[in-house]
C-alpha positions as CSV (number, residue, x, y, z in Angstrom):
1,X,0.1,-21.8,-3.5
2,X,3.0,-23.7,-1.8
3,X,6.6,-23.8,-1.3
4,X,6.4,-25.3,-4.5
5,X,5.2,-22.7,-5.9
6,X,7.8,-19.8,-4.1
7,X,10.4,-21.6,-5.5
8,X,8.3,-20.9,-9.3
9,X,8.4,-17.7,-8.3
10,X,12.0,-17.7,-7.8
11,X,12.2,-19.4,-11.0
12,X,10.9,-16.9,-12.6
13,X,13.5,-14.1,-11.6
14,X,16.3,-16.9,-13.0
15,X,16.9,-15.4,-15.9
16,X,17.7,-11.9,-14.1
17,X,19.6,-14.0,-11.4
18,X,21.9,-15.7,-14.4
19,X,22.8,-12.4,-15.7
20,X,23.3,-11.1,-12.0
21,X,25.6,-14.0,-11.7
22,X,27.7,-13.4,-14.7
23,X,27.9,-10.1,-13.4
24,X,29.6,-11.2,-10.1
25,X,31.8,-13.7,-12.1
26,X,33.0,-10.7,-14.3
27,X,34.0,-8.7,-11.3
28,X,35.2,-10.7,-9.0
29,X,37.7,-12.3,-11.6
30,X,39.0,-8.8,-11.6
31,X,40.0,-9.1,-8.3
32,X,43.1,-10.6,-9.6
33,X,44.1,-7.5,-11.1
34,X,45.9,-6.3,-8.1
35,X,48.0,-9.8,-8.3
36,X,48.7,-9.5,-11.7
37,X,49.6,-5.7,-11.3
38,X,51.9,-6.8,-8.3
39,X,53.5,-9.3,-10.5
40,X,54.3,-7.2,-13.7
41,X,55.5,-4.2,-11.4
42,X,58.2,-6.5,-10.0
43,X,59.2,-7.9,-13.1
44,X,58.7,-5.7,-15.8
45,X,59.3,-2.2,-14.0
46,X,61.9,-2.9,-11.1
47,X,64.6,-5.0,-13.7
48,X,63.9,-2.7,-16.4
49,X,63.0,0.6,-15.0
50,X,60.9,1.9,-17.7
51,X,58.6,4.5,-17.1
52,X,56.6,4.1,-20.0
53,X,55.4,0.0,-18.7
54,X,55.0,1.3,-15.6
55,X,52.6,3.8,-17.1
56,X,50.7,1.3,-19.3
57,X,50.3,-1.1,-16.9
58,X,48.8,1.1,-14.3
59,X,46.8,2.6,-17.0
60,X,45.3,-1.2,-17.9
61,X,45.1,-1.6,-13.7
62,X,42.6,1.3,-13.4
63,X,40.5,0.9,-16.6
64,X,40.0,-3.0,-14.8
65,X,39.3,-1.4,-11.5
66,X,36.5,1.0,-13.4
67,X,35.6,-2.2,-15.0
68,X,35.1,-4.5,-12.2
69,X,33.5,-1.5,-10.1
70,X,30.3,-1.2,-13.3
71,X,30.2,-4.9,-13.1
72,X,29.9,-5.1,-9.1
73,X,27.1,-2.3,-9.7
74,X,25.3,-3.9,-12.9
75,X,25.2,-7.1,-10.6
76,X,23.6,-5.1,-7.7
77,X,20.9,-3.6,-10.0
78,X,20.3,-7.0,-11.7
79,X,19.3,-8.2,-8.1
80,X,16.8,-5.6,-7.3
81,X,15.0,-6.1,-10.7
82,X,15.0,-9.8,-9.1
83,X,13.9,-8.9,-5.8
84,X,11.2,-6.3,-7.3
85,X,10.0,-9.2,-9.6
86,X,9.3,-11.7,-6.9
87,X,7.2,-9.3,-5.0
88,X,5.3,-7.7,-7.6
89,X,4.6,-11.6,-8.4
90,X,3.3,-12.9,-5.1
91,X,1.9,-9.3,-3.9
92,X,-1.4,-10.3,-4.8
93,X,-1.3,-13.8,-3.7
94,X,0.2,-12.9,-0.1
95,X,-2.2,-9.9,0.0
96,X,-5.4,-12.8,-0.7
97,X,-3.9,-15.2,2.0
98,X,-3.7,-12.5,4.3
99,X,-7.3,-11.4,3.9
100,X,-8.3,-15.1,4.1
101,X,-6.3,-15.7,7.2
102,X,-8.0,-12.1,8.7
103,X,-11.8,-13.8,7.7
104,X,-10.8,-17.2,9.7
105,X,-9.2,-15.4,12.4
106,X,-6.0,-17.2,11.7
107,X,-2.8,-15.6,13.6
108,X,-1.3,-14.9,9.9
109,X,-4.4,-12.4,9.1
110,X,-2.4,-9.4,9.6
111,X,0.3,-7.1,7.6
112,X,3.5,-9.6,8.7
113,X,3.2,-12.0,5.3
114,X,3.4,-8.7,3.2
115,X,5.9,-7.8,5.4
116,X,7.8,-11.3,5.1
117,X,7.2,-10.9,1.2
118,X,9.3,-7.1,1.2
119,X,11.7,-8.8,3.3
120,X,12.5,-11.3,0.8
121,X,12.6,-8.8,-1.7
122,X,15.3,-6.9,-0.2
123,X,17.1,-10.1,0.7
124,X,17.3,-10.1,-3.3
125,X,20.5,-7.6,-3.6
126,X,21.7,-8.3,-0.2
127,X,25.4,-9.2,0.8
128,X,24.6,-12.6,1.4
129,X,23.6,-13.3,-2.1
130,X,25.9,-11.6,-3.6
131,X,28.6,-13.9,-1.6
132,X,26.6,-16.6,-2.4
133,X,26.9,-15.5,-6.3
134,X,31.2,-15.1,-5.3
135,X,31.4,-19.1,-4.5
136,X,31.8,-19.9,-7.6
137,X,34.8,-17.9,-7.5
138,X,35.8,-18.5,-4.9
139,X,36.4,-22.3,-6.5
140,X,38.4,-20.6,-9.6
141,X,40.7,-18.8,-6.7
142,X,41.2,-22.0,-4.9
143,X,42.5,-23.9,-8.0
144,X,45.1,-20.3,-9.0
145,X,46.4,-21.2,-5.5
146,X,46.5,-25.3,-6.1
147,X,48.1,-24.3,-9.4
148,X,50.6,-22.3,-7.7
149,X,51.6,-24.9,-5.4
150,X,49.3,-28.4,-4.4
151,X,50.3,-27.4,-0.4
152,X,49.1,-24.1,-0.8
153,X,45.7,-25.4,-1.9
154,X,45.0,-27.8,0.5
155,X,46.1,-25.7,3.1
156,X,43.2,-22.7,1.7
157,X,40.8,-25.7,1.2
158,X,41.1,-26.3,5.0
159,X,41.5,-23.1,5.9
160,X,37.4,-22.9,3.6
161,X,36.6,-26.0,5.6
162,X,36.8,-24.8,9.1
163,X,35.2,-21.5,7.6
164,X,32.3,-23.7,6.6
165,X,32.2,-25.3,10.3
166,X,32.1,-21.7,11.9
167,X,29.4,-21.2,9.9
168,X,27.0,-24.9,10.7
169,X,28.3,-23.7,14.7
170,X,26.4,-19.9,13.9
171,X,23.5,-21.8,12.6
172,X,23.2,-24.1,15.9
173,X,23.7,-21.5,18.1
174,X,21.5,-18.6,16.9
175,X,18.9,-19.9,15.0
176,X,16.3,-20.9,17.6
177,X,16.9,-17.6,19.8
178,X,17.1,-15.4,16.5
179,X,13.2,-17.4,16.1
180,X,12.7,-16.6,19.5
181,X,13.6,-12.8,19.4
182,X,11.3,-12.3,16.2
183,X,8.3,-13.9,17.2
184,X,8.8,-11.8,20.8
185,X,9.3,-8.2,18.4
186,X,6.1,-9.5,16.6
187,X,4.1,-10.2,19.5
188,X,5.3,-6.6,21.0
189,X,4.1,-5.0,17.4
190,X,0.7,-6.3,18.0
191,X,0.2,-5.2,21.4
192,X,1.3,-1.8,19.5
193,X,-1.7,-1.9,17.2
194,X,-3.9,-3.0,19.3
195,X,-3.3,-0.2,21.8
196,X,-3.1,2.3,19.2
197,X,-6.5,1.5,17.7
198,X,-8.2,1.1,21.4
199,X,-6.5,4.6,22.4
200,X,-10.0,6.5,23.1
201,X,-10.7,3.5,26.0
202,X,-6.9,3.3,26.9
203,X,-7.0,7.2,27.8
204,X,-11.2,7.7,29.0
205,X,-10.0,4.9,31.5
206,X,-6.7,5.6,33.0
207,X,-4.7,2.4,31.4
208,X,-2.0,3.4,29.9
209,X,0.1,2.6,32.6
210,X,-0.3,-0.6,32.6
211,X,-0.8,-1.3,28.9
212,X,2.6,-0.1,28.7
213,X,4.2,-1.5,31.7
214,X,2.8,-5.2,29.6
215,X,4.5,-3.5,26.5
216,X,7.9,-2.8,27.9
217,X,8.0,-6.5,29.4
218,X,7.4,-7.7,25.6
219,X,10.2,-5.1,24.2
220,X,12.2,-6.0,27.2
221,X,12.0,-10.1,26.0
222,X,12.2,-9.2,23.0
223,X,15.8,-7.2,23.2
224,X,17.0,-9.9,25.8
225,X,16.6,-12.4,23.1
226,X,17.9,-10.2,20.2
227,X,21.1,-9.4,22.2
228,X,21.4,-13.0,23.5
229,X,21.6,-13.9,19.8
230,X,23.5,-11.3,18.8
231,X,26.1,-12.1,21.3
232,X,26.4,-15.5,20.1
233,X,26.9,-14.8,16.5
234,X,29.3,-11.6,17.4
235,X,31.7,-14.5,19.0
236,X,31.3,-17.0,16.1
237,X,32.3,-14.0,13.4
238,X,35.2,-13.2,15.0
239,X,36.3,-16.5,14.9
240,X,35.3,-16.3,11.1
241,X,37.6,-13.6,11.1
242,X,40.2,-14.9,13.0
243,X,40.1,-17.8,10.6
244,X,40.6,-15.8,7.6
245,X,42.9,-13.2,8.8
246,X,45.3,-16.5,10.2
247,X,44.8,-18.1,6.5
248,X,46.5,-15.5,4.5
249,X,49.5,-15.3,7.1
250,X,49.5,-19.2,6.7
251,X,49.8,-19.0,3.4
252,X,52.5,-16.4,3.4
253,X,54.5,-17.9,6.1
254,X,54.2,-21.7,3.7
255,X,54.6,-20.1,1.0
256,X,58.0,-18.7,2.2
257,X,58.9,-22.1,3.8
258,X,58.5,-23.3,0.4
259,X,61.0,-20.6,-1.5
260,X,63.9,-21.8,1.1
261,X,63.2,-25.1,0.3
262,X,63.4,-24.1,-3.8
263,X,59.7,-25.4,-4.3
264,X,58.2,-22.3,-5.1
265,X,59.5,-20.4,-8.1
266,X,59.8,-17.1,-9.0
267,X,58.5,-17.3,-5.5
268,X,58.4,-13.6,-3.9
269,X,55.2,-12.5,-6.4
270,X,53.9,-16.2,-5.7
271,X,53.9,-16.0,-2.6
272,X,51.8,-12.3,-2.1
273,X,49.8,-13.9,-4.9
274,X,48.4,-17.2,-3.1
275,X,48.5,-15.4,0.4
276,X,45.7,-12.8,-1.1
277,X,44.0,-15.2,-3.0
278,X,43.9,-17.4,-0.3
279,X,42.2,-14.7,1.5
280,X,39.5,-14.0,-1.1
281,X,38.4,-18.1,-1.3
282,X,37.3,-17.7,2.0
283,X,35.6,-13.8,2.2
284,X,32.4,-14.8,0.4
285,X,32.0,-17.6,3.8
286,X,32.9,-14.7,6.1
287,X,30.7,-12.6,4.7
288,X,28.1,-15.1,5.3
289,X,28.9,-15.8,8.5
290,X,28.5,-11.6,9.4
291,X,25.6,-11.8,7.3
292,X,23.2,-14.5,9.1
293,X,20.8,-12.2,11.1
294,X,19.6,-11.1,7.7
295,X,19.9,-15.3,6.2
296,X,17.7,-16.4,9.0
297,X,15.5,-13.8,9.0
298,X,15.0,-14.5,5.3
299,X,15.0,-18.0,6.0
300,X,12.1,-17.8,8.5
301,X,10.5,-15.1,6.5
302,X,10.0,-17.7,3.5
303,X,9.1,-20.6,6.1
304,X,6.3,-18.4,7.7
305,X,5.0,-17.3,3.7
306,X,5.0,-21.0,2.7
307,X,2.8,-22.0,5.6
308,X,0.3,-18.9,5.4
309,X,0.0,-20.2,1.6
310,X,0.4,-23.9,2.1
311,X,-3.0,-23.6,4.9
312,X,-4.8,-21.2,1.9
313,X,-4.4,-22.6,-1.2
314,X,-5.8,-20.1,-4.1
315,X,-9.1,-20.3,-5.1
316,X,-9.7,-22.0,-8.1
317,X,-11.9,-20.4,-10.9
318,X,-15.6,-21.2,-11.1
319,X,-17.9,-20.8,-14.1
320,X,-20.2,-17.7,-14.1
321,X,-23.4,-18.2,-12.5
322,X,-26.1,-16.0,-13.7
323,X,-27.6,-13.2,-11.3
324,X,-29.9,-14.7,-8.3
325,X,-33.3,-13.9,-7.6
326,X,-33.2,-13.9,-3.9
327,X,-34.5,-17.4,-3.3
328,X,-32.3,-18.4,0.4
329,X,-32.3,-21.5,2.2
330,X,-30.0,-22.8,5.2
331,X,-29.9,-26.5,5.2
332,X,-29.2,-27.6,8.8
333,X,-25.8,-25.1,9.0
334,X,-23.6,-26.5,11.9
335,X,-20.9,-23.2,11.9
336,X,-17.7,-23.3,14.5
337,X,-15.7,-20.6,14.8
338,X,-12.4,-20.3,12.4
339,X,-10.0,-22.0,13.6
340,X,-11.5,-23.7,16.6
341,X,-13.8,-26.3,15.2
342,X,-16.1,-25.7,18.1
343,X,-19.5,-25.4,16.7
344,X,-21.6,-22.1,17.7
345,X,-24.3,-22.6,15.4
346,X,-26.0,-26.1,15.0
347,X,-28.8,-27.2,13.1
348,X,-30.2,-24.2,11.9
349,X,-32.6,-24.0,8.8
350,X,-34.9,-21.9,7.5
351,X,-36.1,-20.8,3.8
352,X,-36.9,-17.5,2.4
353,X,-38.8,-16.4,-0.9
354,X,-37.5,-13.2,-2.8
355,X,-39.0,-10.4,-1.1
356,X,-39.1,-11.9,2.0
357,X,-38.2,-10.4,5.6
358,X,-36.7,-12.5,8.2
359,X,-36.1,-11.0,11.8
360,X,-33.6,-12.7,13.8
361,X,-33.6,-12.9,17.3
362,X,-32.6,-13.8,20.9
363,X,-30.1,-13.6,23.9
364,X,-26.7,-12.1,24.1
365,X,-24.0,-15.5,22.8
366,X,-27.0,-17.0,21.1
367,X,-25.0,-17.0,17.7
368,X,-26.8,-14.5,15.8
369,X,-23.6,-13.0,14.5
370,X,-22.3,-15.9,13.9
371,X,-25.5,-17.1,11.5
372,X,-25.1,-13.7,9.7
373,X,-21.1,-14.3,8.7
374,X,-22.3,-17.4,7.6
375,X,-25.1,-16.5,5.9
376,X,-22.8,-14.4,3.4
377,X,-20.3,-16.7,3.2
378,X,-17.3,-14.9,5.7
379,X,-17.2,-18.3,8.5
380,X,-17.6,-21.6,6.4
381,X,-20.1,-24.1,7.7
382,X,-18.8,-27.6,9.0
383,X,-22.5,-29.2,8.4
384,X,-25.2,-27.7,6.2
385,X,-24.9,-25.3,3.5
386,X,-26.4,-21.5,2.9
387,X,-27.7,-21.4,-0.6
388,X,-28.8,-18.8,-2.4
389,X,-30.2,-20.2,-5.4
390,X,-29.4,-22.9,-5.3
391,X,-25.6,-22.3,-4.7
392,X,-23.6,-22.2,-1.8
393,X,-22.9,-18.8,-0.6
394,X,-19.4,-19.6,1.0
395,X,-18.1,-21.4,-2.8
396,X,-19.3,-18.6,-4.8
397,X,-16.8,-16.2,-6.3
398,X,-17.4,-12.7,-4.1
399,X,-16.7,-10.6,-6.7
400,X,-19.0,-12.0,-8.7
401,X,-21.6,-11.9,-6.0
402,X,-20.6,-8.9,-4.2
403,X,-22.8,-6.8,-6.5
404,X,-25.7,-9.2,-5.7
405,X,-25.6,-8.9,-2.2
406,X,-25.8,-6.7,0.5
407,X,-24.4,-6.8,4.6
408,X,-23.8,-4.5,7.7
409,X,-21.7,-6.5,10.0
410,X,-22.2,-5.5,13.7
411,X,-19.0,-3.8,14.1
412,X,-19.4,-0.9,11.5
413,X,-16.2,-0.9,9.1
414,X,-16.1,2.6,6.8
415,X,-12.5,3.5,5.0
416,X,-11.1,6.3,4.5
417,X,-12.4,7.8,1.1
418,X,-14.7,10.1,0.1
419,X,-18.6,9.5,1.4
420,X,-19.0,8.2,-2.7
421,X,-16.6,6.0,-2.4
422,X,-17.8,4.3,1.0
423,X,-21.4,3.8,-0.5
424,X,-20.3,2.9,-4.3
425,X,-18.0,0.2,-2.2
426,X,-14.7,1.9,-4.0
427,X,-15.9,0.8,-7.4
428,X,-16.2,4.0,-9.7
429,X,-19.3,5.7,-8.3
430,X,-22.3,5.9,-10.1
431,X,-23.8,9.4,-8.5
432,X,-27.2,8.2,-9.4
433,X,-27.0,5.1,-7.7
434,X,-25.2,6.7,-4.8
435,X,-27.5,9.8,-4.2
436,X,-30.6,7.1,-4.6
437,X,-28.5,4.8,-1.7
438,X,-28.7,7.6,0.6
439,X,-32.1,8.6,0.1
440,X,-33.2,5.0,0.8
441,X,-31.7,5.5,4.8
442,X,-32.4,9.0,5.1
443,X,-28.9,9.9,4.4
444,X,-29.1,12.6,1.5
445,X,-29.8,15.7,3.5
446,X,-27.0,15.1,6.1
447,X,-24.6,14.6,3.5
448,X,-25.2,17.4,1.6
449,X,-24.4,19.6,5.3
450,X,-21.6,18.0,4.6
451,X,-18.5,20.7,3.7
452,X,-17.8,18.8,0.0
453,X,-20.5,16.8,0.4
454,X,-20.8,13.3,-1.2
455,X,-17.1,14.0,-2.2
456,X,-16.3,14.8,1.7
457,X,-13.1,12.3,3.2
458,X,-14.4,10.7,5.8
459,X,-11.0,9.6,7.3
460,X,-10.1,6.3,8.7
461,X,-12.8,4.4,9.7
462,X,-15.5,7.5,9.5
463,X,-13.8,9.1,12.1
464,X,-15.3,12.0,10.7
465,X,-18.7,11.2,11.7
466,X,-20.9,10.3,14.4
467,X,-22.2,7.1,15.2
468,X,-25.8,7.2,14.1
469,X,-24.3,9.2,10.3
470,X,-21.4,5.7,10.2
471,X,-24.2,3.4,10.8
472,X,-26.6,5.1,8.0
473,X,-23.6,5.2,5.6
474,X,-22.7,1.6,6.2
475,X,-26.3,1.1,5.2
476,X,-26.3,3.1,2.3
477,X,-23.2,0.7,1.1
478,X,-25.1,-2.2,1.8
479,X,-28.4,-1.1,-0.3
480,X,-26.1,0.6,-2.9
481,X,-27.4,-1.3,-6.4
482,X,-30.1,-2.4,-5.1
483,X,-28.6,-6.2,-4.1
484,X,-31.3,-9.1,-3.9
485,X,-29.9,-10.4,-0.8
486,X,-29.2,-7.9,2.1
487,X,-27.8,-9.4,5.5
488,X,-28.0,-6.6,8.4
489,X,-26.6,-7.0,12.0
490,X,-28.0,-5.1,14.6
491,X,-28.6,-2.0,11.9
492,X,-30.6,0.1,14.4
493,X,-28.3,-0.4,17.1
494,X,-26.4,3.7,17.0
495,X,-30.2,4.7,15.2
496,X,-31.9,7.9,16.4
497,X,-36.2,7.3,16.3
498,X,-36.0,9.2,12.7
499,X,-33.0,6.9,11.5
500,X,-35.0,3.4,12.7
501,X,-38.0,4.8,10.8
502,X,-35.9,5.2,7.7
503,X,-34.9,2.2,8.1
504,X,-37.5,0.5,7.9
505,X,-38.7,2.8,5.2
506,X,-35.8,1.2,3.6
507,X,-36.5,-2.6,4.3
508,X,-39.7,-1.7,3.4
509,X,-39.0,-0.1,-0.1
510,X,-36.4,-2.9,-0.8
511,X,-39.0,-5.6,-0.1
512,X,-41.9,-4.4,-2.5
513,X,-38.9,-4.6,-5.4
514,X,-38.0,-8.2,-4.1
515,X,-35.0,-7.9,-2.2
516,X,-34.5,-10.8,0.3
517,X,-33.3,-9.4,3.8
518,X,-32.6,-10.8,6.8
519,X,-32.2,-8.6,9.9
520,X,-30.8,-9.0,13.2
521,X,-32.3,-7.2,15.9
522,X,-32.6,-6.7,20.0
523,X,-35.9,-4.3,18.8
524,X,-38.8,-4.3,17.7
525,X,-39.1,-1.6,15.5
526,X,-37.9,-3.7,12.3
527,X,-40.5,-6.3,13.1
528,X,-43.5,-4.5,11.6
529,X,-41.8,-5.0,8.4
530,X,-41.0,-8.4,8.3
531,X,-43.0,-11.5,7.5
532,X,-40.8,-14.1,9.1
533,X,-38.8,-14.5,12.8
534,X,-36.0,-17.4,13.7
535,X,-35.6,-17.1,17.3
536,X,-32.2,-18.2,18.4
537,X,-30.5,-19.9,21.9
538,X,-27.2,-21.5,22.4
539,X,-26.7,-21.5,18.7
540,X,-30.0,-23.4,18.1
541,X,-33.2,-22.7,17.1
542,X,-36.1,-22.1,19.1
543,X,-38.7,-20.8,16.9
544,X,-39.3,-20.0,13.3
545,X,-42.5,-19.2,11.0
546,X,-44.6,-16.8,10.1
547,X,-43.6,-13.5,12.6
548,X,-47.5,-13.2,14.3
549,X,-47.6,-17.1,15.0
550,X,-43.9,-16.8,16.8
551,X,-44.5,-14.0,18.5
552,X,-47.7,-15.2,20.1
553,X,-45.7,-18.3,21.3
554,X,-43.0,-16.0,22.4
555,X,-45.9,-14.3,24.4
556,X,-47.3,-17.6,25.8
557,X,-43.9,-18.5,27.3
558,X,-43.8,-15.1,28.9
559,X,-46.4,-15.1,30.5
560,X,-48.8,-13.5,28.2
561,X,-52.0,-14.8,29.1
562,X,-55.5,-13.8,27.3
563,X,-59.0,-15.2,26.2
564,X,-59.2,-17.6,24.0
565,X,-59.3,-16.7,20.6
566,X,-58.3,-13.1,21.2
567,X,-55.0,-11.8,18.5
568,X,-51.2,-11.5,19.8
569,X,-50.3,-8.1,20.5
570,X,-49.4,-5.8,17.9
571,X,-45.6,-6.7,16.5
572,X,-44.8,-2.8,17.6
573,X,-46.0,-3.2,20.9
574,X,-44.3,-6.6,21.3
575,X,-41.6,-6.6,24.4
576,X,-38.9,-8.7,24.7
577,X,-39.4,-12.6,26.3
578,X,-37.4,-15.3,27.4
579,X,-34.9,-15.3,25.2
580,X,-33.0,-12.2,26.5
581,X,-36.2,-9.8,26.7
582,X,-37.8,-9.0,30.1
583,X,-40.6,-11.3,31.0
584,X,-44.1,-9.4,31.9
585,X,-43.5,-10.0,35.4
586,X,-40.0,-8.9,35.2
587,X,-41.3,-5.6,33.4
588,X,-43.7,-5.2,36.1
């Protein structure tokens, strides 16, 4: 989705912003009713004193002003359906992009385009469209005042033209710092999550001073700018306005000039007449004008969305692909970080059967995590393609292979939900399926201590549990269904002895049914259970085969001497090497 597309969007709300429109029309034509009530007083009522006109027409002037008041709120009303329109319309477009740009690390992956997207939603009924909706009669009121006298309307058309420079001189003046202030408020949000979700490590270490001494510098930029800009657009309305309050006494003052000169008949009603309407040809420009915080803001709000969507266009649809087996191959993957383009992987390959057990390992910034978001598809590959089946993980359509596959990302990431909910992955849980998840990691007992149980909330992020209970829940989730490939990063790492032996209980169980796992690991516990290692350094490849046959070369370049002939050690007993793992002499 593009700009192109917004403007659809916008489109679509046209028939709402028609009738909104006609609306406006309606009820600012009334405006003339004080005019024409003016006029038939003074020459109806004064020459012939009758109280009963006098009564009538006041009577018709009030039924208008009810009139015109239904129409100014029907317009209103009209706009929010608008406004509520567009955003139900793009809400799950801008809520995609957003999760897209949070994958890639982009600087859009956050809540500011859903924000930008309610912002344009209550730019909908706003004062500056409903002025904008007013120009049009602004033009009728411009031609009364031409038709009273040709003077009079050039002089309101100038009077509309300097109006119109006022507001290119606001534009000029404001826009950049107004740009300036909101990217400086944004910035200062951000520093305002991000301190809010560290808050444990802010407090344990004595920080908060000076995480909020940077904070106050960012608010303090950020309200230099605002009031900078404000400043600047404070002096340019009140020249708006001066404009218009100088216009209508122009007019009057003209308009009088006029009656001594006998141009201007039946002149003393005229002449009110053109000085108010003169006045209202140029309010919907003044409103504007005191309305261009919330214009730009819009303005840069739509700019930012039509970026966010321009750089993540919407997925197109792909054809169904019938379930996978488990059969995985990496085909030389080359995979840079989002948004950098430097690689951190590079030639990496390796193939796995279904039912196969591949241990990943090595050194700290080798690119381990890296190979497991790629291996599911979150960080796209530049060179090389992950295929399961056949098909390349990254193009295939996650919700179709969600169910299919399984992965605990190093960072544990619960939600706030019910324990259910967490393992069933917020579909409708299947209590079979979840209660047989649980058992798999050892989980079932501790969950039932639990006060409600597998219907306990958990709170945001599992705060609600310990370390070792998120990490066993987060692999529940990622065995729940019993997926055919399962992708695990670091999955012992908060593990007590019970939970690693569980967990390999688990691998165990899910490799004799033909699951496909690859598991990322600094020990050695998990490698009893698996039949294959890639050994990784400087996002390349150092090793990979059979698990035994590495980890006697990992031995040999360690220092491991023995007789000839005579078996590596024992994969349980294996100690780490040269690839992050103490060396025998360095154990020594």
């Amino acid at each position: 989705m593009n700009s192109d597309e917004l403007r659809a969007a916008v489109a679509q709300t046209a028939p709402l912003l028609r009738t909104a429109a006609l609306f406006a029309l309606a009820g600012a034509l009334l405006l003339l009713v004080p005019s024409w009530y003016m006029l038939e007083v003074y020459d109806r009522v004064v020459g012939s004193r009758s109280h009963s006109t006098l009564a009538m027409l006041t009577l018709l002037a009030v039924a208008a002003y009810l009139v015109m008041e239904v129409m100014d709120w029907a317009a209103a009303s009209v706009l929010r359906a608008a406004g509520a329109r567009f955003e139900r319309q793009l809400t799950p477009r801008v809520f995609d992009a957003c999760f897209a740009a949070r994958l890639r690390k982009l600087p859009a992956g956050s809540l500011q385009p859903l924000q930008d997207l309610h912002l344009l939603h209550v730019f909908f009924p706003g004062p500056a469209v409903r002025a904008a909706l007013e120009l049009p009669v602004a033009a009728v009121f411009l031609a009364v005042v031409a038709a009273i006298h040709p003077l009079l309307g050039w002089l309101t058309l100038g009077g509309a033209l300097v109006q119109a420079a006022v507001a290119w001189a606001n534009e000029r003046s404001t826009a950049q710092r107004l740009v300036a202030a909101n990217r400086a408020a944004r910035e200062a949000q951000l520093q305002v999550d991000a301190s809010l979700r560290n808050a444990q490590v802010i407090e344990a270490m004595g920080m908060l001073p000076d995480i909020h001494r940077r904070w106050m510098q960012r608010q303090r930029d950020y309200l230099a700018l605002q009031s900078l800009a404000s400043d600047h657009a404070g002096t340019w309305q009140a020249a708006s306005r001066f404009v218009q309050t100088t216009m209508a006494s122009a007019l009057l003052g003209v308009a009088a000039w006029l009656i001594l000169r006998g141009e201007l008949h039946n002149g003393g009603g005229l002449m009110i007449v053109a000085s108010t309407l003169g006045g209202r040809v140029l309010a919907p420009l003044v409103t504007l004008i005191a309305q261009w915080r919330s214009v730009a803001g819009a303005r840069d709000a739509w700019q930012r969305l039509s970026r966010l969507l321009a750089a993540l266009p919407a997925a197109t649809p792909a054809m169904a692909l019938p379930a996978p087996s488990g059969r995985f191959a990496a085909e030389n993957l080359v995979v840079p970080v989002p948004g950098t383009g430097i690689p951190v992987l590079r030639g990496v390959r390796f193939a796995l059967e279904p039912g196969e057990v591949l241990a990943v390992v090595g050194p700290s910034a080798a690119g381990k995590t890296t190979l497991a978001r790629a291996l599911v598809g979150l960080w796209p590959s530049t060179g090389g393609r992950a295929r399961l089946d056949g098909v390349d993980v990254a193009a295939w359509d996650k919700a179709e292979l969600g169910p299919h596959l399984g992965y605990l990302p190093q960072a544990v990431e619960l939600f706030d939900g019910t324990v259910a909910d967490n393992i069933a992955r917020f579909d409708t849980p299947d209590p079979a399926s979840v209660e047989a998840a649980a058992r798999k990691v050892g989980l079932h007992d501790t969950i039932l201590a639990l006060p409600q149980g597998y219907a306990t909330e958990i709170g945001s992020d599992g705060a609600r549990l310990s370390g070792g209970q998120r990490q066993r829940l987060a692999l529940a989730r990622a065995l729940y269904g019993d997926p055919v490939f399962v992708v695990l990063d670091e999955p012992n790492a908060s593990l007590d002895e019970a939970g690693e032996r569980a967990l390999a209980e688990a691998i165990a169980a899910g490799k004799a049914r033909g699951t496909t796992f690859v598991v990322i690991t600094h020990r050695t516990s998990i490698l009893a259970v698996s039949d294959k290692m890639l050994v990784l350094a400087d996002g390349q490849m150092q090793g990979f085969g059979p698990r035994d046959k590495v980890l006697a070369a990992l031995q040999v370049a360690n220092g491991d001497t023995r007789r000839q002939g005579e078996p590596p050690r024992s994969p349980a007993a294996a100690r780490p090497g040269v690839l992050g793992w103490p060396t025998r002499q360095e154990e020594a």
